[in-house]
PDB file as gemmi writes it, atoms N, CA and C in Angstrom:
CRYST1    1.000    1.000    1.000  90.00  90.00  90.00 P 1                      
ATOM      1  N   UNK A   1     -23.679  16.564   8.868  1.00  0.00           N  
ATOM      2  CA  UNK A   1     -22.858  16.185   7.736  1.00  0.00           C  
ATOM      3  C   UNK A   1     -23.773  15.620   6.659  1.00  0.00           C  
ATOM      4  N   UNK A   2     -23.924  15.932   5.676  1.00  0.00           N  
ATOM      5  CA  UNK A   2     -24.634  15.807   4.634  1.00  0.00           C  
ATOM      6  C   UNK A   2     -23.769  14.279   3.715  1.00  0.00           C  
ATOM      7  N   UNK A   3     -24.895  13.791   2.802  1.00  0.00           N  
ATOM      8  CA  UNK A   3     -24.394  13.080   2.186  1.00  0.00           C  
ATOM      9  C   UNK A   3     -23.306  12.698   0.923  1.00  0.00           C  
ATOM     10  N   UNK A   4     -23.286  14.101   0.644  1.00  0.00           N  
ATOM     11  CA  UNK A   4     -21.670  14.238  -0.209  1.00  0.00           C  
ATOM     12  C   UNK A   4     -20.562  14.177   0.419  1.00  0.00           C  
ATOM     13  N   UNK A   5     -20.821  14.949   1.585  1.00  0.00           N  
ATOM     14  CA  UNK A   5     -19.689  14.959   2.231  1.00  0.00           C  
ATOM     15  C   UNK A   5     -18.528  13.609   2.843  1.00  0.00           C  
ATOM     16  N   UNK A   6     -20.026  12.726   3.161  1.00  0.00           N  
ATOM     17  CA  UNK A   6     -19.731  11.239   3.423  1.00  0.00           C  
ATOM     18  C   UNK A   6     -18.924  10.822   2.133  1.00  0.00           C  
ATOM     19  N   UNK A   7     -19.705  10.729   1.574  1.00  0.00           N  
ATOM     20  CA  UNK A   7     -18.760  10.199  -0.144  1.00  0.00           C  
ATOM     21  C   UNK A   7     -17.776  10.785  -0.344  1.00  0.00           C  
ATOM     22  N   UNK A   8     -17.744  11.927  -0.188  1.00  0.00           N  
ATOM     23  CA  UNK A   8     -16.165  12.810   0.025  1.00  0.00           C  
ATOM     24  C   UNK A   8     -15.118  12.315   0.619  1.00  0.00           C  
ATOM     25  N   UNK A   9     -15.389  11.599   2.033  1.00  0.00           N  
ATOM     26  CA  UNK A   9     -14.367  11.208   2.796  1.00  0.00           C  
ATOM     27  C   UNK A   9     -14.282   9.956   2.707  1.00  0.00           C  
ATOM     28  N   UNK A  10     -15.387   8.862   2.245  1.00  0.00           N  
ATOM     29  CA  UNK A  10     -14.780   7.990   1.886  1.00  0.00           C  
ATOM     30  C   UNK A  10     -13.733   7.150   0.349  1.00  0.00           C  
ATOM     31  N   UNK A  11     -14.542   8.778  -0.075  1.00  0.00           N  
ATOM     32  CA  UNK A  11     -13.201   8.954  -1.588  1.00  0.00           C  
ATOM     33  C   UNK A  11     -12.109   8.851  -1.305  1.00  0.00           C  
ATOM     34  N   UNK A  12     -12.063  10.133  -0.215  1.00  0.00           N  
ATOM     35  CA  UNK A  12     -10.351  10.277   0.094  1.00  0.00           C  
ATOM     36  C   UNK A  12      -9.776   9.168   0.801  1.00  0.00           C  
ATOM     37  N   UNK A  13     -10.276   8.437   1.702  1.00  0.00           N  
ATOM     38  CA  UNK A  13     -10.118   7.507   2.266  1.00  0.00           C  
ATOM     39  C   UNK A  13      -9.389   6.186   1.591  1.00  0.00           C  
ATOM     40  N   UNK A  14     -10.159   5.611   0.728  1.00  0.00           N  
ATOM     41  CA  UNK A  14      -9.555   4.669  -0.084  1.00  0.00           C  
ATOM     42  C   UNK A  14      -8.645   5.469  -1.133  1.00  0.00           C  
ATOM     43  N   UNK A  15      -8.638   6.444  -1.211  1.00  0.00           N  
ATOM     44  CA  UNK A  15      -7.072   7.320  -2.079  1.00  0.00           C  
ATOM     45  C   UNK A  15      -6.036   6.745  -1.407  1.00  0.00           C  
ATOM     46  N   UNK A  16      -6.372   7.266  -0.255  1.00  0.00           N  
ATOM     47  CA  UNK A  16      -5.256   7.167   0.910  1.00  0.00           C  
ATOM     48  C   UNK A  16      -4.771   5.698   0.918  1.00  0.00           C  
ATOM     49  N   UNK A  17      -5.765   4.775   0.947  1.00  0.00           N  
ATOM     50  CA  UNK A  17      -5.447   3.633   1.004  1.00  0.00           C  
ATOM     51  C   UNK A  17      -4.534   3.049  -0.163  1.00  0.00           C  
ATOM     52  N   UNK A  18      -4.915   3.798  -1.738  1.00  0.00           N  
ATOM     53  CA  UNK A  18      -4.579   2.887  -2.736  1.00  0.00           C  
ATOM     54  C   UNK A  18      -2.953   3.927  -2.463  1.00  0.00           C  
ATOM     55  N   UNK A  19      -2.558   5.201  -1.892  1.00  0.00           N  
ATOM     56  CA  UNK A  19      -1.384   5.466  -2.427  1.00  0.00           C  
ATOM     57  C   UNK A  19      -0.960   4.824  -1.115  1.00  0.00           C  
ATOM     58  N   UNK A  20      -1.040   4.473   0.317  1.00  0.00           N  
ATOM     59  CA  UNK A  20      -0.368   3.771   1.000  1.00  0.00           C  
ATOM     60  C   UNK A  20       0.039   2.442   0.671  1.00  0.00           C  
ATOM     61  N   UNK A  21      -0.772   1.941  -0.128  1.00  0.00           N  
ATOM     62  CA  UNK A  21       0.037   0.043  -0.518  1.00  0.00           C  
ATOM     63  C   UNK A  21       0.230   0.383  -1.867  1.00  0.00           C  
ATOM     64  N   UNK A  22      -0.141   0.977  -2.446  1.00  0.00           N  
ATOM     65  CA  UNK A  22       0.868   1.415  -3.980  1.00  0.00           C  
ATOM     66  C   UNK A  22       2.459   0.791  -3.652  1.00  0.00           C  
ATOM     67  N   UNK A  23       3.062   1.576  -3.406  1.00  0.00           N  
ATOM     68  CA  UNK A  23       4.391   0.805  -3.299  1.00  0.00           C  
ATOM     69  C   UNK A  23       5.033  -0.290  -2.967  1.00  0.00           C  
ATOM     70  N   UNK A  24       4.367  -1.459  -2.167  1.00  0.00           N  
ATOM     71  CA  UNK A  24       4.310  -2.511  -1.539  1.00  0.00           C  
ATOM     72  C   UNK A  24       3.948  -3.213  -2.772  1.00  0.00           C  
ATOM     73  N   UNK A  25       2.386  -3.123  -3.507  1.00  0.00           N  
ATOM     74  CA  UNK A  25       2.162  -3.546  -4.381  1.00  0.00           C  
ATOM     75  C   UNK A  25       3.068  -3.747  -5.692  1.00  0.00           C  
ATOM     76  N   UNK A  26       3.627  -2.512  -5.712  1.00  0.00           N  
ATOM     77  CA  UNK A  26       4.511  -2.644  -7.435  1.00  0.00           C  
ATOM     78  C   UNK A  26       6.016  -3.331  -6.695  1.00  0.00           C  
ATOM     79  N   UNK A  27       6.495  -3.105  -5.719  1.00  0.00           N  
ATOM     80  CA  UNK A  27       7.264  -4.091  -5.169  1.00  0.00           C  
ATOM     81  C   UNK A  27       7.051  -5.640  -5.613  1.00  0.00           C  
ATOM     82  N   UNK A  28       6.025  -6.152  -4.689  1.00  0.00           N  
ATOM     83  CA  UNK A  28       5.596  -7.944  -5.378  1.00  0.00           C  
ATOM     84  C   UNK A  28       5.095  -8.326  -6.400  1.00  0.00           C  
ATOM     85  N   UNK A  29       4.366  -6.991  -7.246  1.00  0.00           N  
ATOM     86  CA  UNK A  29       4.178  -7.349  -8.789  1.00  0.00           C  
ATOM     87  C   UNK A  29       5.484  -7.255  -9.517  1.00  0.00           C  
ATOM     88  N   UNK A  30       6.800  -6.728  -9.400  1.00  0.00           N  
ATOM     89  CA  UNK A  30       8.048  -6.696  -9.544  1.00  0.00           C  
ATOM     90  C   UNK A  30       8.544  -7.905  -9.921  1.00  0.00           C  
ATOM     91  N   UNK A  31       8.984  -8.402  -8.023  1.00  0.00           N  
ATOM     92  CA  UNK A  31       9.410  -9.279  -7.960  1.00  0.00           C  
ATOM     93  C   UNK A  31       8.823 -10.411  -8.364  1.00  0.00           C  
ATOM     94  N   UNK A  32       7.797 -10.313  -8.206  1.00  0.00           N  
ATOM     95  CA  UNK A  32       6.770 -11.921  -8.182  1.00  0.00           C  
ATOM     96  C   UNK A  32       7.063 -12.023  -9.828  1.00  0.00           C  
ATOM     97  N   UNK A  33       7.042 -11.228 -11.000  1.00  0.00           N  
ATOM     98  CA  UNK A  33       7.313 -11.436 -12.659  1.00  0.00           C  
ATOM     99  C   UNK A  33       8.782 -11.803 -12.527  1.00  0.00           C  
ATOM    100  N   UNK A  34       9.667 -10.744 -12.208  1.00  0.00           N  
ATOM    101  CA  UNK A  34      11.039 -11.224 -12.506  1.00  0.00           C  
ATOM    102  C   UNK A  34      11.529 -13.267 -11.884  1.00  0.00           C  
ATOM    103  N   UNK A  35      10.384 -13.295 -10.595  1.00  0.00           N  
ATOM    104  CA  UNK A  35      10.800 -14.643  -9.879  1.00  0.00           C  
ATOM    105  C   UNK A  35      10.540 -15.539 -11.636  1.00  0.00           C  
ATOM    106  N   UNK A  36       8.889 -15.180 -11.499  1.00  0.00           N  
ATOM    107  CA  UNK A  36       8.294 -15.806 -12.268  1.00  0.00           C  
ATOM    108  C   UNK A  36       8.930 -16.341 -13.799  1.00  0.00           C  
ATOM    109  N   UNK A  37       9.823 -15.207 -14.528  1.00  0.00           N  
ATOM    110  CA  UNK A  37      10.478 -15.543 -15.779  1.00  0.00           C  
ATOM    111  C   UNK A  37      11.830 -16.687 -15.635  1.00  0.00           C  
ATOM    112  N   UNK A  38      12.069 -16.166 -13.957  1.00  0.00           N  
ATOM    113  CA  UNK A  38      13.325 -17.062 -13.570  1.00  0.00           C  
ATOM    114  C   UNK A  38      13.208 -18.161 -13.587  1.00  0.00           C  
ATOM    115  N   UNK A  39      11.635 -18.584 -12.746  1.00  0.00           N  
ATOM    116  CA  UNK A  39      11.356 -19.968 -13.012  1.00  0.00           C  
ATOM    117  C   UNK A  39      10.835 -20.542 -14.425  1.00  0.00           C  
ATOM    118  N   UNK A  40      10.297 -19.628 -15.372  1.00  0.00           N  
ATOM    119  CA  UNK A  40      10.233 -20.328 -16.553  1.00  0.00           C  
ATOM    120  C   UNK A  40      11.150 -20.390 -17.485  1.00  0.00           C  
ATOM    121  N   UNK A  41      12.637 -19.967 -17.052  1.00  0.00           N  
ATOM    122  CA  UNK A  41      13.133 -20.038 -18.053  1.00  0.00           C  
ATOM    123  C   UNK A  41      14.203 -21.322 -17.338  1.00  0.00           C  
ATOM    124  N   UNK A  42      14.531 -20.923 -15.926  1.00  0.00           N  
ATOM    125  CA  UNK A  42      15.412 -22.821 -15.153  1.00  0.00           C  
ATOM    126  C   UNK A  42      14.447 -23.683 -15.067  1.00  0.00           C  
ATOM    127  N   UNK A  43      13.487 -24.052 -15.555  1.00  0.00           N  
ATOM    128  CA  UNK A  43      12.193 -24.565 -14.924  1.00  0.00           C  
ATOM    129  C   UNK A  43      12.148 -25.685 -13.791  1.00  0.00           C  
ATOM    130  N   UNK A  44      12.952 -24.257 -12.495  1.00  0.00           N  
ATOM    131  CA  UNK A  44      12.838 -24.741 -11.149  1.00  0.00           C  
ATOM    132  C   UNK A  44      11.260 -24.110 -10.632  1.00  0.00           C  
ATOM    133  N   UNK A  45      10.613 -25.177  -9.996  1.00  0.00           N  
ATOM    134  CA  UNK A  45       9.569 -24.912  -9.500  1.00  0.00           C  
ATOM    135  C   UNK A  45       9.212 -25.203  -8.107  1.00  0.00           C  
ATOM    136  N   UNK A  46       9.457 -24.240  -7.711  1.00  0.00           N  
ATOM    137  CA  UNK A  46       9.889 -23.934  -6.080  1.00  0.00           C  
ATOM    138  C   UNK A  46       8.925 -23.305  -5.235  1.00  0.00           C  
ATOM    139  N   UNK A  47       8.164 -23.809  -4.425  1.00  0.00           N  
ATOM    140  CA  UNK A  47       7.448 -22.377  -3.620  1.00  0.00           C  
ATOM    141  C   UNK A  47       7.639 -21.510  -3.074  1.00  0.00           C  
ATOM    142  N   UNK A  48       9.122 -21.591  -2.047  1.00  0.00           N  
ATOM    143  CA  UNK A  48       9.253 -21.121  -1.571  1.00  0.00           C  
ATOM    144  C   UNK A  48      10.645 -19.687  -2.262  1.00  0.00           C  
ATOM    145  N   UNK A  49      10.678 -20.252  -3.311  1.00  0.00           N  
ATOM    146  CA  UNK A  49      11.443 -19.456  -4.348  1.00  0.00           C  
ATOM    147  C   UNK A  49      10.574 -17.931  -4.741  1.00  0.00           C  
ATOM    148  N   UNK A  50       9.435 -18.312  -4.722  1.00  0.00           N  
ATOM    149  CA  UNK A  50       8.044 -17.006  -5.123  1.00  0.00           C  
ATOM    150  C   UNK A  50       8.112 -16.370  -4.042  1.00  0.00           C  
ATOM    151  N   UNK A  51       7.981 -17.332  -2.162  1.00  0.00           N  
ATOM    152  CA  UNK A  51       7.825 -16.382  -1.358  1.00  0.00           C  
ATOM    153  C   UNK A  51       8.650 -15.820  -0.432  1.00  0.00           C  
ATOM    154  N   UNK A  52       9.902 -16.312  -0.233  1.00  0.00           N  
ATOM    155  CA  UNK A  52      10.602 -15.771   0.426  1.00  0.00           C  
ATOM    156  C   UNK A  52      10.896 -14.179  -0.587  1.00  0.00           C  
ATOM    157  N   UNK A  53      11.567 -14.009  -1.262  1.00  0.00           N  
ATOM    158  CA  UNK A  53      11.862 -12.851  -1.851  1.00  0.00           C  
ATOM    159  C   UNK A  53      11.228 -11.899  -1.947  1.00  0.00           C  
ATOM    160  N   UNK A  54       9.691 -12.084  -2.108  1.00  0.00           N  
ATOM    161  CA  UNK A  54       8.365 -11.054  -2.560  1.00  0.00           C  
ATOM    162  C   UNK A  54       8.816 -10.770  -0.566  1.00  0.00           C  
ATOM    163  N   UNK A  55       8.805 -11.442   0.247  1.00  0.00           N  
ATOM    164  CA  UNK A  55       8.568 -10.954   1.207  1.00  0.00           C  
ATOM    165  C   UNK A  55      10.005  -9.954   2.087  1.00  0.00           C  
ATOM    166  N   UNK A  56      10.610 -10.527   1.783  1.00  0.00           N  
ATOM    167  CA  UNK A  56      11.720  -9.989   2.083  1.00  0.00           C  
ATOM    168  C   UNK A  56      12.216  -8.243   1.166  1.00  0.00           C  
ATOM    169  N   UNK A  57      11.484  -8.464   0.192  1.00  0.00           N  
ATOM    170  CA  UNK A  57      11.574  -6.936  -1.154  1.00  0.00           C  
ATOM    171  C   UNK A  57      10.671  -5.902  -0.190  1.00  0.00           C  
ATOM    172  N   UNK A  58       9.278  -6.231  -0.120  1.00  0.00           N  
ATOM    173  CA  UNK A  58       7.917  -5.868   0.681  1.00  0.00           C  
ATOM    174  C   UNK A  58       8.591  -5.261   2.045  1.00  0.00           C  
ATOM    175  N   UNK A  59       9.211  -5.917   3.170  1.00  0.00           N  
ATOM    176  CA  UNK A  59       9.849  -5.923   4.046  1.00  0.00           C  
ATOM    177  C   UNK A  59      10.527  -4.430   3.968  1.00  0.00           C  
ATOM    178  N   UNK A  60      11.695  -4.763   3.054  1.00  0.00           N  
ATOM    179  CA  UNK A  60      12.710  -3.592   2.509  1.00  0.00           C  
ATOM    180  C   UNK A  60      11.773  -2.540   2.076  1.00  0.00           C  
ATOM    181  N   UNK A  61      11.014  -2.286   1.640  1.00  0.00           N  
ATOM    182  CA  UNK A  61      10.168  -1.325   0.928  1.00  0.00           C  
ATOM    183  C   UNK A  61       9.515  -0.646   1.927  1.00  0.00           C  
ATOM    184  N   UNK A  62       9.459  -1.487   2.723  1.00  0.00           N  
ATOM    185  CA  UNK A  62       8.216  -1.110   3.879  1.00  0.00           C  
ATOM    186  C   UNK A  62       8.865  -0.326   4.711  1.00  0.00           C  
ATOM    187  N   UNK A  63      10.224  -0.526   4.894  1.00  0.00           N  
ATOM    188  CA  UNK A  63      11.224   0.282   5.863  1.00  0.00           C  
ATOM    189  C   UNK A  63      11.493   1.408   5.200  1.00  0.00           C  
ATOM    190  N   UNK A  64      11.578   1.578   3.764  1.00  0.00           N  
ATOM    191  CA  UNK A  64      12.093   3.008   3.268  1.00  0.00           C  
ATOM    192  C   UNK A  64      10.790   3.661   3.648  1.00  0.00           C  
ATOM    193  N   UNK A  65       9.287   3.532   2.664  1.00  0.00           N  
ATOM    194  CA  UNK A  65       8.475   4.189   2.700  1.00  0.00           C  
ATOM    195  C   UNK A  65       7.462   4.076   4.116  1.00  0.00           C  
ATOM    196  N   UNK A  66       7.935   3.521   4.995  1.00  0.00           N  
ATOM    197  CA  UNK A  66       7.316   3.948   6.042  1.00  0.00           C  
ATOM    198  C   UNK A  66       6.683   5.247   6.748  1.00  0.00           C  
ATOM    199  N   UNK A  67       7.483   6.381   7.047  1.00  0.00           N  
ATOM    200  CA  UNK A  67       7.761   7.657   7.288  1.00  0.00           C  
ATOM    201  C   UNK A  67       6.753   8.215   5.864  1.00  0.00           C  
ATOM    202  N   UNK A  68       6.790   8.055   4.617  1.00  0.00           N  
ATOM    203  CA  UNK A  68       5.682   8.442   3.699  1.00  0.00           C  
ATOM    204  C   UNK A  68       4.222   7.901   4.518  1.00  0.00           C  
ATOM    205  N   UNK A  69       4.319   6.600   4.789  1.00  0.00           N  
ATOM    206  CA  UNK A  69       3.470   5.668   5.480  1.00  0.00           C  
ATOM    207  C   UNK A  69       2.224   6.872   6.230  1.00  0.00           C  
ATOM    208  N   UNK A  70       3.167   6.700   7.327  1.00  0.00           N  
ATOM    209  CA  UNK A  70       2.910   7.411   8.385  1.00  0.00           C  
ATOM    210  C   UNK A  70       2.398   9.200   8.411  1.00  0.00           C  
ATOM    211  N   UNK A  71       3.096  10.172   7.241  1.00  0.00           N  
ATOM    212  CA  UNK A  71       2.641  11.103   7.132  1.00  0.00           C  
ATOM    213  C   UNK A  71       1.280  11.223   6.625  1.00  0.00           C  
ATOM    214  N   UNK A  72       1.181  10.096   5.459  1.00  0.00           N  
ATOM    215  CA  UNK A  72      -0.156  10.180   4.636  1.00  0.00           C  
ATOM    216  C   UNK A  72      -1.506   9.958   5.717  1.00  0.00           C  
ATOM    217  N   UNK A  73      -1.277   9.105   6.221  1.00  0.00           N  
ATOM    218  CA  UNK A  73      -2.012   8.350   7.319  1.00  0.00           C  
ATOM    219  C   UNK A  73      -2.681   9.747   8.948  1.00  0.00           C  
ATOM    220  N   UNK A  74      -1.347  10.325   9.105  1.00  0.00           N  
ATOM    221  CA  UNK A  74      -1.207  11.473   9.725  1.00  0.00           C  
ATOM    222  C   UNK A  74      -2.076  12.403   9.344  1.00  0.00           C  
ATOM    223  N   UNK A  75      -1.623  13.417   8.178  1.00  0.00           N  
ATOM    224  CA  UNK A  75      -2.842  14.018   7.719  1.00  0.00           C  
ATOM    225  C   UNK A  75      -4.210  13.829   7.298  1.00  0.00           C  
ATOM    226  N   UNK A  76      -4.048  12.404   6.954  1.00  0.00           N  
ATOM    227  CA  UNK A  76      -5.693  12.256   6.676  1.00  0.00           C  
ATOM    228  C   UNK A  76      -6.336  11.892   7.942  1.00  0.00           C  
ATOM    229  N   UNK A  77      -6.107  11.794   8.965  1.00  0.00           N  
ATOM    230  CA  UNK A  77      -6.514  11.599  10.578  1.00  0.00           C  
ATOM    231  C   UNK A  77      -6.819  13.370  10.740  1.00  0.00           C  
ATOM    232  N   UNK A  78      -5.804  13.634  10.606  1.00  0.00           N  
ATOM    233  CA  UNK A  78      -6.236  15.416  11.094  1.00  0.00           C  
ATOM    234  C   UNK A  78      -7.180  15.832  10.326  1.00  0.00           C  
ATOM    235  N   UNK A  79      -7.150  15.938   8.574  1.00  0.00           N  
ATOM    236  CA  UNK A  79      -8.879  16.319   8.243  1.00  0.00           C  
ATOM    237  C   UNK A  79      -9.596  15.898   8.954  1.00  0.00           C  
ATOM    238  N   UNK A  80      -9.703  14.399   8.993  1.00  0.00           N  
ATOM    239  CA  UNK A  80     -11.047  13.927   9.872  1.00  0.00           C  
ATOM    240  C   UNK A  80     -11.407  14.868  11.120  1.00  0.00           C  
ATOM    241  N   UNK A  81     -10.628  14.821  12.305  1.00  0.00           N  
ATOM    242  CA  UNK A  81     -10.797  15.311  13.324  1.00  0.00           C  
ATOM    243  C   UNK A  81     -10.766  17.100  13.054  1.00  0.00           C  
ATOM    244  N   UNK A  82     -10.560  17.430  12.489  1.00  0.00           N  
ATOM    245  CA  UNK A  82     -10.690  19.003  11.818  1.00  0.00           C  
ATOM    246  C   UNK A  82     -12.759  18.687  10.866  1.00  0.00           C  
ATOM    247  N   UNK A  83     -12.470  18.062  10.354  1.00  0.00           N  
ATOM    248  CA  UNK A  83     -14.102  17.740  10.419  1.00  0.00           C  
ATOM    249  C   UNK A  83     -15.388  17.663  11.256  1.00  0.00           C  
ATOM    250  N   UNK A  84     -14.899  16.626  12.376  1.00  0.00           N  
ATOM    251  CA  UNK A  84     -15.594  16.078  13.182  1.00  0.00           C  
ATOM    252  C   UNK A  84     -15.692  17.619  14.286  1.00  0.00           C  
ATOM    253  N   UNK A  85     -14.864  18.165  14.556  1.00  0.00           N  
ATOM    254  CA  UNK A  85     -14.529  19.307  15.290  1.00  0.00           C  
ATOM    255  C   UNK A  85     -15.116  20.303  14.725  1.00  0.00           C  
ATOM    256  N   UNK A  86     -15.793  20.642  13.823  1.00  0.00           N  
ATOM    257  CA  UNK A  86     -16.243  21.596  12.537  1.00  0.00           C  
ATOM    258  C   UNK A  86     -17.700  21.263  12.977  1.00  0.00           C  
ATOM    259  N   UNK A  87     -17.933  20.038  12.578  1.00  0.00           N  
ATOM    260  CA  UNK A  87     -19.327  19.077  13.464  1.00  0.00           C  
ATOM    261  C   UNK A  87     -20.133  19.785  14.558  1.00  0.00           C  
ATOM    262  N   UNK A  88     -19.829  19.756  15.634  1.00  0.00           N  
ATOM    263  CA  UNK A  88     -20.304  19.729  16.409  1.00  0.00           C  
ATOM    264  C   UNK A  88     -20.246  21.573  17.069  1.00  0.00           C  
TER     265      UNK A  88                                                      
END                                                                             
């Protein structure tokens, strides 16, 4: 395996990574602004006001796109091993 190739897969790799928490992410950047305007505009200042919700949204999110989760994760396991198998 040559050295592009390495860089190749660890391109795809962190792809994989940024579109697997992509959605999780814009979930608590969501919620965490909308909490955030809530508290500056009641100026209740709560901690547990920021984290219960971000976690509980995250939670919910995590249950729809799971199954996306899991396919992305899926195929990029099979290149590998379709690689590694190519390898040798």
């Amino acid at each position: 395996m040559e050295a592009a190739e390495v860089i190749d897969l660890i391109r795809q790799g962190i792809w994989v990574l940024i579109l697997i928490s992509a959605p999780l992410m814009v979930v608590a950047l969501v919620v965490g602004l909308a909490i955030a305007i809530l508290q500056a505009l009641t100026q209740i200042q709560e901690s547990t006001l920021t984290f219960v919700p971000k976690v509980l949204a995250m939670l919910l999110m995590m249950a729809f796109t799971l199954p996306y989760m899991l396919q992305t994760l899926t195929d990029f396991t099979n290149k590998l091993q379709d690689k590694i198998v190519h390898i040798e």
